[in-house]
VEXDREN-2710 file (C-alpha; in Angstrom, 1 decimal):
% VEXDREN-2710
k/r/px/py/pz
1/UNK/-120.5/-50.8/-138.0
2/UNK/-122.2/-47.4/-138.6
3/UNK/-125.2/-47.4/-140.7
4/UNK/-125.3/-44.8/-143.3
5/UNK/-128.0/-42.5/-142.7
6/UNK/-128.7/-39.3/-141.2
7/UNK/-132.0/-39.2/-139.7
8/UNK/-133.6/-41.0/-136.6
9/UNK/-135.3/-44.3/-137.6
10/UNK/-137.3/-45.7/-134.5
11/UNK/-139.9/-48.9/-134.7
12/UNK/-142.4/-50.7/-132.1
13/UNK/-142.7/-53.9/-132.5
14/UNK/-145.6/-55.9/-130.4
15/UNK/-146.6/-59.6/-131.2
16/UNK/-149.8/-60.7/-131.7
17/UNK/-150.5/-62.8/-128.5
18/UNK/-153.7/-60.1/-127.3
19/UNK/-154.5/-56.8/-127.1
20/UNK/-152.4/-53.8/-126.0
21/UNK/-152.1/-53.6/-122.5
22/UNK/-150.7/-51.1/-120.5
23/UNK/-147.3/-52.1/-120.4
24/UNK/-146.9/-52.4/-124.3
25/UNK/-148.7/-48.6/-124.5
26/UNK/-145.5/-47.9/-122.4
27/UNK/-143.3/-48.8/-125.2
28/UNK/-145.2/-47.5/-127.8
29/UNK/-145.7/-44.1/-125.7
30/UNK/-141.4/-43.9/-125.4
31/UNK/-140.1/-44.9/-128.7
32/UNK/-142.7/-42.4/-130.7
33/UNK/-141.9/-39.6/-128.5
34/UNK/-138.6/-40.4/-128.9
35/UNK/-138.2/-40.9/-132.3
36/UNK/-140.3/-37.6/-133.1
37/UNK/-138.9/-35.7/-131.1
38/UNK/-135.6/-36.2/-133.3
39/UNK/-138.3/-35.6/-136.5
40/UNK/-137.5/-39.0/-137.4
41/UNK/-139.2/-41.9/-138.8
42/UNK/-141.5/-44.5/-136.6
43/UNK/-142.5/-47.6/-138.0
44/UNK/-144.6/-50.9/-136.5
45/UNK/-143.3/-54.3/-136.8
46/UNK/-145.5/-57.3/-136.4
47/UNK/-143.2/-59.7/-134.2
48/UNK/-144.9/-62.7/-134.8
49/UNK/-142.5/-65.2/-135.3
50/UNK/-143.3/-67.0/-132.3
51/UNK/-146.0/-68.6/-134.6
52/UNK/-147.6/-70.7/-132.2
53/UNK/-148.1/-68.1/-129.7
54/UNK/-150.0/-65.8/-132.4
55/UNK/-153.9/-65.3/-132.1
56/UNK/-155.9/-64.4/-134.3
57/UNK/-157.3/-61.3/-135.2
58/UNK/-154.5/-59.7/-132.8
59/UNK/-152.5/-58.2/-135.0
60/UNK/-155.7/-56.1/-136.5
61/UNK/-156.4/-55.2/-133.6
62/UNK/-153.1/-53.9/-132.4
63/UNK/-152.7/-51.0/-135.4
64/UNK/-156.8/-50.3/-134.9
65/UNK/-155.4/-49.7/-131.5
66/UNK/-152.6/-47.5/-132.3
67/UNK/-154.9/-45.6/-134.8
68/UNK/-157.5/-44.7/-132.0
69/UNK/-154.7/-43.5/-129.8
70/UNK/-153.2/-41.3/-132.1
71/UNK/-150.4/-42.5/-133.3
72/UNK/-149.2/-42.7/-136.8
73/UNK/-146.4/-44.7/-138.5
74/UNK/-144.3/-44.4/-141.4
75/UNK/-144.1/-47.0/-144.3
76/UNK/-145.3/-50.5/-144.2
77/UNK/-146.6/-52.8/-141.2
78/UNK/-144.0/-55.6/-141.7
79/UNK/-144.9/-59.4/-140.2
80/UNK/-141.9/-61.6/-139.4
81/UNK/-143.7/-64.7/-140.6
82/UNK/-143.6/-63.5/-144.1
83/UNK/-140.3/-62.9/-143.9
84/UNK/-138.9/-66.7/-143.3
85/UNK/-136.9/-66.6/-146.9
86/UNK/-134.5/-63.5/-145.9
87/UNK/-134.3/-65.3/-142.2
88/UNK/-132.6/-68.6/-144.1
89/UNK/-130.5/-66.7/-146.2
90/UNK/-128.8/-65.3/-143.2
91/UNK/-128.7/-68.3/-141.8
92/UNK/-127.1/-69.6/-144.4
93/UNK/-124.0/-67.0/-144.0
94/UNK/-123.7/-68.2/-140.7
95/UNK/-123.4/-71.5/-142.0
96/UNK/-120.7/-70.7/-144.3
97/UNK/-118.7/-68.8/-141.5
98/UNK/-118.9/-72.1/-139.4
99/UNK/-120.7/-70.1/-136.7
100/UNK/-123.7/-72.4/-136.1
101/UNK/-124.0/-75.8/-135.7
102/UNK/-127.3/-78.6/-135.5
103/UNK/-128.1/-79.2/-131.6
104/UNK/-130.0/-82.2/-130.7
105/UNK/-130.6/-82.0/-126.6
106/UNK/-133.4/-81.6/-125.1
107/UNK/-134.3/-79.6/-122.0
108/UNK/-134.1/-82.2/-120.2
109/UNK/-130.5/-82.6/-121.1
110/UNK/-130.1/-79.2/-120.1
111/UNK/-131.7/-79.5/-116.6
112/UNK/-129.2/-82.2/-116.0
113/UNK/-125.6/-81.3/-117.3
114/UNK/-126.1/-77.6/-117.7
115/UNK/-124.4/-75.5/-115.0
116/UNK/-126.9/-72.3/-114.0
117/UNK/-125.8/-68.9/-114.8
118/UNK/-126.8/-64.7/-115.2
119/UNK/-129.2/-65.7/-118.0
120/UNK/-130.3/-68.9/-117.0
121/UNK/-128.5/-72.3/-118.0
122/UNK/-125.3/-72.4/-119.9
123/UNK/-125.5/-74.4/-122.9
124/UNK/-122.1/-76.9/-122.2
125/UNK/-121.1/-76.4/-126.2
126/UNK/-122.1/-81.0/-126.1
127/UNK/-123.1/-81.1/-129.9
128/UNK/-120.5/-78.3/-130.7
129/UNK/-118.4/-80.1/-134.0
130/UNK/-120.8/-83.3/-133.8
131/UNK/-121.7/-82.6/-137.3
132/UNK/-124.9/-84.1/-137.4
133/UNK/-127.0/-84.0/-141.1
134/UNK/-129.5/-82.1/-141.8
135/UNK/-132.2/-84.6/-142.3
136/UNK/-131.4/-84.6/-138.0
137/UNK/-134.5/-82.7/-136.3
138/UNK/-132.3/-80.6/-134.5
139/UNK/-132.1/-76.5/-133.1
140/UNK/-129.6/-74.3/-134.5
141/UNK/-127.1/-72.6/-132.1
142/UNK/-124.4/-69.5/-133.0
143/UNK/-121.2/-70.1/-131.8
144/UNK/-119.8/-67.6/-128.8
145/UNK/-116.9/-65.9/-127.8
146/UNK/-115.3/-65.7/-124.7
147/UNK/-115.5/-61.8/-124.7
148/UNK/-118.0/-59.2/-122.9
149/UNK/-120.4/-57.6/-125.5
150/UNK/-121.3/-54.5/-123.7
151/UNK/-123.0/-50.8/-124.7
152/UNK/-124.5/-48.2/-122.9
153/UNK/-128.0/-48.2/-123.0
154/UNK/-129.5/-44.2/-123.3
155/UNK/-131.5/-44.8/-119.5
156/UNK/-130.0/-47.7/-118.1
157/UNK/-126.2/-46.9/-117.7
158/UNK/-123.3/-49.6/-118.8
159/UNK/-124.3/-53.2/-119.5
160/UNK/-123.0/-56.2/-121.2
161/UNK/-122.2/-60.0/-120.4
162/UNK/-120.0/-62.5/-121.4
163/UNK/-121.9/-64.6/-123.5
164/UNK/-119.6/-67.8/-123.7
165/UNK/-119.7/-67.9/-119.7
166/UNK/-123.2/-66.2/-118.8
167/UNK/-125.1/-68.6/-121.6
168/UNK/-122.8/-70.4/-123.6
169/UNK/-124.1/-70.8/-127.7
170/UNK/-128.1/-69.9/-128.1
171/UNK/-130.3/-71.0/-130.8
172/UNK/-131.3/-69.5/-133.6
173/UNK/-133.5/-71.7/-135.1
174/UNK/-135.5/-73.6/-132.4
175/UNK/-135.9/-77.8/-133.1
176/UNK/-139.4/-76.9/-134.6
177/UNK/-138.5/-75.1/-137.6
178/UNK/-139.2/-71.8/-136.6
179/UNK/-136.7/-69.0/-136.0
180/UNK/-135.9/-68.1/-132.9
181/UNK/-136.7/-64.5/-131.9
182/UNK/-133.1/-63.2/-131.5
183/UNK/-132.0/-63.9/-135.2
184/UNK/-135.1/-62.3/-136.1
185/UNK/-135.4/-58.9/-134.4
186/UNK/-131.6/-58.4/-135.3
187/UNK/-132.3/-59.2/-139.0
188/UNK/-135.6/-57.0/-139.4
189/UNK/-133.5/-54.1/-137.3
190/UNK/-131.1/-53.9/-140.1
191/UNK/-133.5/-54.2/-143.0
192/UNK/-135.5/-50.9/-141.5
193/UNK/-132.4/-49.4/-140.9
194/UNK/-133.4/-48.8/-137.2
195/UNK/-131.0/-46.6/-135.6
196/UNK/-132.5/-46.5/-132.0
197/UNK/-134.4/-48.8/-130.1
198/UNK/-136.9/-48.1/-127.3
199/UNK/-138.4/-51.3/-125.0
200/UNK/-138.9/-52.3/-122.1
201/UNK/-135.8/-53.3/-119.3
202/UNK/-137.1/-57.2/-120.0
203/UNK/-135.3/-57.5/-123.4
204/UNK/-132.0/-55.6/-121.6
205/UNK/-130.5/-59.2/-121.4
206/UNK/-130.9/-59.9/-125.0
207/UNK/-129.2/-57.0/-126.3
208/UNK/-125.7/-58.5/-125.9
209/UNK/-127.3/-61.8/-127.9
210/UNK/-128.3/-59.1/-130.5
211/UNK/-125.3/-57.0/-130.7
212/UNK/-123.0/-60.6/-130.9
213/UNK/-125.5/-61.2/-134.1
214/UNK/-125.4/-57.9/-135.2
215/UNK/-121.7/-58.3/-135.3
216/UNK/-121.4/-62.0/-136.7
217/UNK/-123.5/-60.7/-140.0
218/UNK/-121.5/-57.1/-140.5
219/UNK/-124.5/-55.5/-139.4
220/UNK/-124.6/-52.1/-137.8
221/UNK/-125.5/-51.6/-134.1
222/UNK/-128.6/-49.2/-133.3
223/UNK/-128.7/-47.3/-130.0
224/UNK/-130.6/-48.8/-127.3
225/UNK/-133.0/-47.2/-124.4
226/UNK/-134.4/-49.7/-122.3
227/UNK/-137.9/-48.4/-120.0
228/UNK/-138.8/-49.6/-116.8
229/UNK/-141.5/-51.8/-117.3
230/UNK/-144.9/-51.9/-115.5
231/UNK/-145.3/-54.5/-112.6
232/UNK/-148.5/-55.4/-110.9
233/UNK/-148.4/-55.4/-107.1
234/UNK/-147.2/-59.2/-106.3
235/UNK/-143.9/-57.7/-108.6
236/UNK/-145.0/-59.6/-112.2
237/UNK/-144.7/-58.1/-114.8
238/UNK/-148.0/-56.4/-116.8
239/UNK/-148.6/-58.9/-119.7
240/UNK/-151.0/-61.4/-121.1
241/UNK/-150.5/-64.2/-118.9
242/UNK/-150.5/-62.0/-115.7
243/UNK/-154.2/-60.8/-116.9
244/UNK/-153.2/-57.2/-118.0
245/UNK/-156.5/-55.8/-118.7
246/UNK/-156.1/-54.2/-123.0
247/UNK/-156.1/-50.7/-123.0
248/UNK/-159.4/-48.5/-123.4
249/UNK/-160.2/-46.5/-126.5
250/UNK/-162.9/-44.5/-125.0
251/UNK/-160.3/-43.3/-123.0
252/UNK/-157.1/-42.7/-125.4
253/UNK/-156.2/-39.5/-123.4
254/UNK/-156.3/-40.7/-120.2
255/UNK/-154.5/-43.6/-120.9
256/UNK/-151.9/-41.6/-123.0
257/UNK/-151.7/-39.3/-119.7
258/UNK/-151.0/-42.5/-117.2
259/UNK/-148.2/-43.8/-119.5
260/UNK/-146.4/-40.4/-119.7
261/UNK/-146.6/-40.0/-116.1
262/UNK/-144.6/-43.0/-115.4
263/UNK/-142.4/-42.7/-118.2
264/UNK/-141.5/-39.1/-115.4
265/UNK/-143.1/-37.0/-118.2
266/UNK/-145.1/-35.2/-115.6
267/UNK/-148.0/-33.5/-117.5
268/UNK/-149.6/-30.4/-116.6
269/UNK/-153.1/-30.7/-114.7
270/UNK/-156.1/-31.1/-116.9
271/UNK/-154.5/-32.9/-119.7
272/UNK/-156.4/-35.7/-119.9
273/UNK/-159.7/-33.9/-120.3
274/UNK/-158.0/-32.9/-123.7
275/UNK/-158.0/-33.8/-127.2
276/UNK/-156.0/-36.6/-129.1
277/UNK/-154.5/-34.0/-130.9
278/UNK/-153.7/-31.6/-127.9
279/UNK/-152.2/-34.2/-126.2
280/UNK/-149.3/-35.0/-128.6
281/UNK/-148.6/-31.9/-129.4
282/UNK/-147.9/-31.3/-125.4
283/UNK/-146.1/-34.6/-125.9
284/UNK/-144.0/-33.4/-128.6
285/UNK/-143.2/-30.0/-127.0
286/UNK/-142.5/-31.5/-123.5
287/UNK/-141.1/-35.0/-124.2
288/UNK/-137.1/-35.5/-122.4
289/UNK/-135.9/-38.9/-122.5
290/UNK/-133.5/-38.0/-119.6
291/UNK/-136.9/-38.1/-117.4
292/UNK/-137.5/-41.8/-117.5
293/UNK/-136.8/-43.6/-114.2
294/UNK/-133.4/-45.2/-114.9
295/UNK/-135.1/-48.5/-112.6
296/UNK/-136.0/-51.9/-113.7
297/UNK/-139.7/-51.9/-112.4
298/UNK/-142.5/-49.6/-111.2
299/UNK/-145.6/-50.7/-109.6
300/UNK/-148.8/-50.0/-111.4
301/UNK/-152.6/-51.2/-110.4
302/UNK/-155.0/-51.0/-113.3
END
């Protein structure tokens, strides 16, 4: 479904689990480039459903972040966790379409009748039409189709999967009460009227799950440009829980330089001895998407 606007809307959207590493000023580095370079929009979204993985203070310290680096957004920081009434009214419309249904196994269940597959275990469809109530603690999954969702990602080439057969139904609403990361994104996406997304190759297996969304609430479908993403030197990826140092204000510049130089934005010599200001406008006048490596990962040592 086409969305009705003309102009380039982009977004980054980090959660609050730590400070920006170097691997998340990838992503932030591609999609504004990106999106200004098209003289769109570029906005920041707090992804912080994941509620119990939130720290404090994180989510200030992200945008401080951001400021000292240079960048600016457009319109409101929005946080998913105020945003838990629009998630249940869209989940209630999948509901009335008799696309989800109350799921009460556990993972241990899984580990033991669940065949493996592309994206992990398949989900056997065991409480599909068990019509348990509601006072049930229970996960919500979506129903799936036996049908490829594929696109073709700006960097990446052709993708897609089958969902029925590569994962079977997923959840939506996880057995704890709060929504699962999927239903959100997809949902927030279509309130900000995103038209293009920019991440990182480690959500490229959730975009099918998002587009089969997308498409089960009438909602348009943005493009998509997937980065390689950053990999320390036993292959893990840069994050929190590998130790990924958080990026250094002192040195915005420098940083800014490293994370266009892997994106392939080869910049000229002496760049990073320049200004915040110098830099981006280089940035703006040199930026090509069609530079970035179209692999999965690239070694990087801190």
């Amino acid at each position: 479904m086409p969305l009705d606007i003309q102009n380039y809307r982009g977004r980054f959207a980090p959660s609050p689990t730590g400070p920006l590493h170097f691997g998340s000023l990838i992503a932030a580095v591609a999609s504004y480039c990106q999106a200004r370079s098209q003289k769109g929009t570029w906005l920041v979204r707090m992804e912080d459903v994941d509620e119990l993985r939130n720290v404090a203070g994180a989510a200030d310290t992200i945008l401080r972040t951001l400021e000292a680096f240079g960048f600016e957004w457009d319109e409101s920081v929005i946080y998913q966790t105020q945003r838990k009434d629009t998630y249940e009214y869209y989940l209630q419309q999948l509901f009335e379409n008799n696309l989800i249904y109350r799921c009460t196994c556990s993972r241990r269940d899984l580990r033991e009748h669940a065949t493996s597959g592309n994206l992990g275990l398949i989900y056997p469809g065991t409480c599909d039409n068990k019509h348990y109530s509601a006072k049930i603690e229970a996960a919500l999954r979506i129903r799936t189709q036996d049908r490829t969702i594929q696109f073709n990602d700006q960097i990446m080439g052709d993708y897609g999967h089958n969902l029925k057969q590569d994962l079977g139904d997923f959840i939506v609403k996880r057995r704890d009460g709060l929504f699962a990361y999927q239903l959100a994104v997809v949902i927030d996406d279509e309130f900000q009227q995103i038209t293009d997304i920019v991440r990182g190759v480690d959500l490229l297996d959730s975009t099918p799950r998002q587009i089969y969304l997308q498409q089960s609430l009438n909602f348009h479908t943005p493009g998509y440009a997937h980065l390689p993403i950053a990999v320390n030197t036993l292959g893990d990826k840069l994050s929190k829980q590998t130790g990924a140092h958080g990026i250094n204000k002192r040195h915005a510049v420098s940083e800014l330089v490293k994370a266009m130089n892997f994106l392939g934005q080869t910049t000229e010599p002496g760049l990073e001895n320049a200004s915040l200001n110098t830099f981006w406008q280089w940035s703006m006048e040199n930026w090509q998407l069609a530079r970035i490596p179209d692999t999965e990962k690239i070694t990087y040592i801190e």
